[in-house]
N, C-alpha and C positions, 0 to 999 in steps of 0.2 A: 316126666311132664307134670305141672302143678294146674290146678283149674279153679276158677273161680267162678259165682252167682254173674249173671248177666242179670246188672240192675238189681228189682227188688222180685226177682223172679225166680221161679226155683231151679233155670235152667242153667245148669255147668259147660263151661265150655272152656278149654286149652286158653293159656294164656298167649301163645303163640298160635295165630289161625294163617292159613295158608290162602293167600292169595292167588285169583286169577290171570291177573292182567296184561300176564306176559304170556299168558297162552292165545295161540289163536295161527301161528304162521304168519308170512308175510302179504297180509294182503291189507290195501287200505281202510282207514275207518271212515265209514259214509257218514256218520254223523259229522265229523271235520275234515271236509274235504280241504279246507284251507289248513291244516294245520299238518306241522309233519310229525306225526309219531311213528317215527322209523323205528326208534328205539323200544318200542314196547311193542307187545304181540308175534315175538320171533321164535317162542317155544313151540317145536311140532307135537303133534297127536302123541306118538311112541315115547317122545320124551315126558309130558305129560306123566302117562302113567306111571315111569319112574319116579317123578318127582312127590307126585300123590304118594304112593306106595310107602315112601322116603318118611311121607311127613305123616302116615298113619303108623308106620313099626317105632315113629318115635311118640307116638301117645297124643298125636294130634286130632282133636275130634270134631273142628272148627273151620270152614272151609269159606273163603267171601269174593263174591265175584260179583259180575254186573250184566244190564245186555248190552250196556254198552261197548263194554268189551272187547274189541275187534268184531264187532257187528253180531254180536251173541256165540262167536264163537268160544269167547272163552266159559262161557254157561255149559255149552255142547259139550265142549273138551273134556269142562269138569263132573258131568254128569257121567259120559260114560264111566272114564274113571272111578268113580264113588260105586257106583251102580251095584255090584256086589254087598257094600255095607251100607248102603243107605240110613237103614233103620238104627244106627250107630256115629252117625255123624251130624254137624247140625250145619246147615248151609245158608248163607246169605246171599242175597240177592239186593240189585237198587236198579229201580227204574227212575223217570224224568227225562232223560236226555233222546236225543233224535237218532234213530239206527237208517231210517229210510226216508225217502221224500217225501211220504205221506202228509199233508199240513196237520193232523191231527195228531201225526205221531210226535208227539212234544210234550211237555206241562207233566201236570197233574190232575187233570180231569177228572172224572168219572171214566168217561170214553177213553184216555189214552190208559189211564193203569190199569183196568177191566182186561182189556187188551191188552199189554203190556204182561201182566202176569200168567193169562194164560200162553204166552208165548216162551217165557221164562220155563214154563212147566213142563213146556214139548220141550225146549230144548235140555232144562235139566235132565229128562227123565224121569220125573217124580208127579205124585200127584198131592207133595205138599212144597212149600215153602217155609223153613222156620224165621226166619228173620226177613223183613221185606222192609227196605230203607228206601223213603224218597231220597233220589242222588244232590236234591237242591231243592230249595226254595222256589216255590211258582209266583210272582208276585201278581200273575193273570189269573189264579183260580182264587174262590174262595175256598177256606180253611173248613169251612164246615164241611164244603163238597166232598173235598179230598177225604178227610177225617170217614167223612160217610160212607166213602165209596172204600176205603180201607177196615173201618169195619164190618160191616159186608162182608167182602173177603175173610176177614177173621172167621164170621158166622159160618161162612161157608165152609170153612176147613180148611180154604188152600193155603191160605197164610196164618203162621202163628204167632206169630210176636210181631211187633212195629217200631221198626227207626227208623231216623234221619240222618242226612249224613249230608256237611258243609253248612248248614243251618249256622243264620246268627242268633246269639242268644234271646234275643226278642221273638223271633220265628220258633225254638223252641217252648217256651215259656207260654206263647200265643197258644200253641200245636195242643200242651199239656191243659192250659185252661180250656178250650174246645171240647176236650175228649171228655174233661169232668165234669161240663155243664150239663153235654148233653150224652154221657153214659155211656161214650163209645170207646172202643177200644184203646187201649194209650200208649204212646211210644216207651219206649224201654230200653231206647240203648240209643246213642250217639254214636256216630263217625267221623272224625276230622285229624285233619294234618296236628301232628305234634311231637316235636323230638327238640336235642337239648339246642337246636340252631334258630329253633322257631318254636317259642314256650307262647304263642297269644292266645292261646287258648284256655290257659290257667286265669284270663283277665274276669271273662264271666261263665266262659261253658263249663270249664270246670266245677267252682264253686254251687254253680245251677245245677250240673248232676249230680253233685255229692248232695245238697241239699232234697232234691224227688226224686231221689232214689235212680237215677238213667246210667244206667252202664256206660261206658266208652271208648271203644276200641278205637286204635292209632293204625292212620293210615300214614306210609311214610315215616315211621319213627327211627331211619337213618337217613332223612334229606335226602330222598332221592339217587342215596348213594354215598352221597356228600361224609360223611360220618363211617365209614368203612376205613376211613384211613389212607386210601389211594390218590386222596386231593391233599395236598403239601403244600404251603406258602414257597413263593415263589416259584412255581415248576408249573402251574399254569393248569389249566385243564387237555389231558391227554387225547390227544387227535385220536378219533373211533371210540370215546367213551363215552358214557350214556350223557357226562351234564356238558360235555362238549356240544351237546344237539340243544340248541335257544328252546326250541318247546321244552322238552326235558327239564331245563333245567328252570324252565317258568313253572313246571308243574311239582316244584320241590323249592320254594322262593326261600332263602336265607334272610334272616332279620337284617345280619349285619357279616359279610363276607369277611372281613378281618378278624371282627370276635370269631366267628365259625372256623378260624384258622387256629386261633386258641384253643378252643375248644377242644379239636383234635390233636393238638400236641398233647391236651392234659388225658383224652382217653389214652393215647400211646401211651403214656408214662405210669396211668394207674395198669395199662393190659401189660404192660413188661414186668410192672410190680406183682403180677398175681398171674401172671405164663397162662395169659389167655389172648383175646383177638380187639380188636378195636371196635369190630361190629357188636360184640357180646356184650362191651362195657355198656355201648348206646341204649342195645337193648334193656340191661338188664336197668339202667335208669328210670326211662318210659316207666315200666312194670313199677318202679318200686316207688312212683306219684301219684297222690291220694285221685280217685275215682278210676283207676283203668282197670278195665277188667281184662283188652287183652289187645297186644301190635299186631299186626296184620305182619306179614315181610312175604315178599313176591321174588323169590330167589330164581334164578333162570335157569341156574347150574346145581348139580349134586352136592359138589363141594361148597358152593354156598351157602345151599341151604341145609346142608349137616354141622354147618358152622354154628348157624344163626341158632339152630337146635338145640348147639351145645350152649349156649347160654341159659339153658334152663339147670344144668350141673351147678350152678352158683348163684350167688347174689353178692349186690357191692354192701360194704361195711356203712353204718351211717356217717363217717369220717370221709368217706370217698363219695358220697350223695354230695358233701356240703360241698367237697371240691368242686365237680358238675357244676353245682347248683351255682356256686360263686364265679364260676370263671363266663359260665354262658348268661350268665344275669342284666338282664337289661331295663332303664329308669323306665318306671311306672307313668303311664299319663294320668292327665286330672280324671275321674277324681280319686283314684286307682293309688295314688300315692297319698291323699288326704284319706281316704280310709283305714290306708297303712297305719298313718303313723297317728292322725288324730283318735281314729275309731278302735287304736289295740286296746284302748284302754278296758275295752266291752268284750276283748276274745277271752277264750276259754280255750283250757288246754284239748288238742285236735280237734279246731275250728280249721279250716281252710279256708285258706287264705283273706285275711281278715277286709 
């Protein structure tokens, strides 16, 4: 396993962190009752522990979960599990989103993440938090509230570090001048969708965290699935597969379904050339683009996630990035392209993305 600084902080963490999302069993998720996520939260308790166990013998020390998670199930799950090595692991957590009917239970308030986090903490089993991610944007609260009410928490001990996760770049940027006007705790790390099918994040959140220093772990950095290899042009998506389910597969959006088809022919071709898996090339892209600190991957099965593991045994040559990079490359919008090409004249050698 390799580890890297989260942000400009001194804390290490696995570049590969183990997600919760699929824990939880089969039971609905109260916050979307309209929505079907059959496909996500089907790992039981006993499995669980295997899979943890899995991803601690392989040097895993990063673990990210949510309460929204199959209704905090998957916090419970992963709590017990850890609960021996606690003091050796670093866990994240995101609140925002609605678990109950409660009308409070929502936003980011004061009121809702006060609550929120001490619920998080019975469930973890812990009596800290190290990462605490709003799950989104509140565009009902003010930024100062939240900011306040988050650090607070900081003071208090329960939580140690601060992200965000889904934020547009102006909500971060917002988030970081709040914190430094008025001295409060500051966010440190970013979460957002990012893999070679769907790069929008390199437009500003990238360059914004490589510039104040924010960390940025990849949630989804195989689409959902999509990027594993088992989706082929023409053959359609396989009846009982995860992007066979419309939610599913809204929750992992491809830029452009046809390039996404390219894509994956050119990962098969470099994983035949180097006798490894489709899923490892994806990953091992993610990792090796300026600002990531680490992908998240929410494996359901053993043999999945001992795969995705072993893409830590390797990395791609910079001849196999540029392939990636060229074949999944899609036109810039304004002013994203006049930067490009008018403003290189001002880059410096490793600038991102000019």
């Amino acid at each position: 396993m390799r580890y890297r600084y989260m942000g400009d902080t001194g804390l290490m963490v696995s570049e590969l962190c183990y997600g919760s999302f699929n824990f939880g069993g089969k039971a609905p998720f109260l916050g979307a009752p309209d929505r079907d996520w059959a496909e996500f939260g089907t790992v039981e308790e006993q499995e669980v522990f295997r899979l943890v166990n899995t991803a601690l013998d392989a040097g895993v020390n990063f673990f990210d979960t949510a309460d929204v998670y199959k209704n905090g199930m998957g916090e419970q799950f992963l709590g017990v599990a850890l609960k021996n090595v606690r003091d050796r692991v670093v866990i994240g957590t995101k609140g925002r989103w609605r678990i109950t009917d409660d009308p409070n239970d929502l936003g980011s308030s004061r009121h809702h993440l006060f609550a929120a986090v001490e619920a998080s903490l019975r469930r973890l089993n812990t009596d800290y938090i190290d990462i605490y991610h709003l799950h989104g944007f509140d565009p009902r609260t003010s930024l100062d509230e939240t900011l306040r009410a988050l650090d607070d928490l900081v003071r208090s001990g329960k939580v140690r570090y601060l992200g965000v996760s889904n934020f547009a770049a102006w909500h971060l940027m917002k988030a970081l001048s709040v914190s430094e006007r008025r001295n409060l705790a500051r966010v440190v790390t970013y979460q957002g969708y990012y893999n070679l099918a769907a790069r929008e994040l390199e437009r500003e959140i990238v360059p914004l965290s490589v510039d104040q220093n924010v960390g940025i772990t990849v949630w989804s950095p195989l689409a959902g699935g999509f990027l594993t290899g088992k989706y082929r042009r023409g053959e359609g998506r396989p009846e009982g597969s995860r992007l066979a389910n419309a939610t599913a597969a809204e929750s992992a959006p491809l830029t452009d379904e046809e390039q996404a088809y390219d894509i994956v022919d050119e990962l098969a071709e470099i994983a035949a050339e180097r006798g490894v898996t489709v899923p490892q090339v994806a990953l091992n892209w993610v990792l090796a683009k300026p600002g990531i600190t680490a992908a998240v991957v929410g494996a359901s099965k053993p043999s999945q996630l001992e795969d995705n593991l072993s893409a830590m045994e390797w990395t791609l040559t910079e001849a196999e990035i540029e392939r990636l990079d060229k074949v999944s490359e899609v036109p810039a919008p304004y002013p994203y392209w006049h930067i490009r090409t008018v403003g290189a004249d001002r880059k410096l050698p490793g600038d991102v993305y000019p």
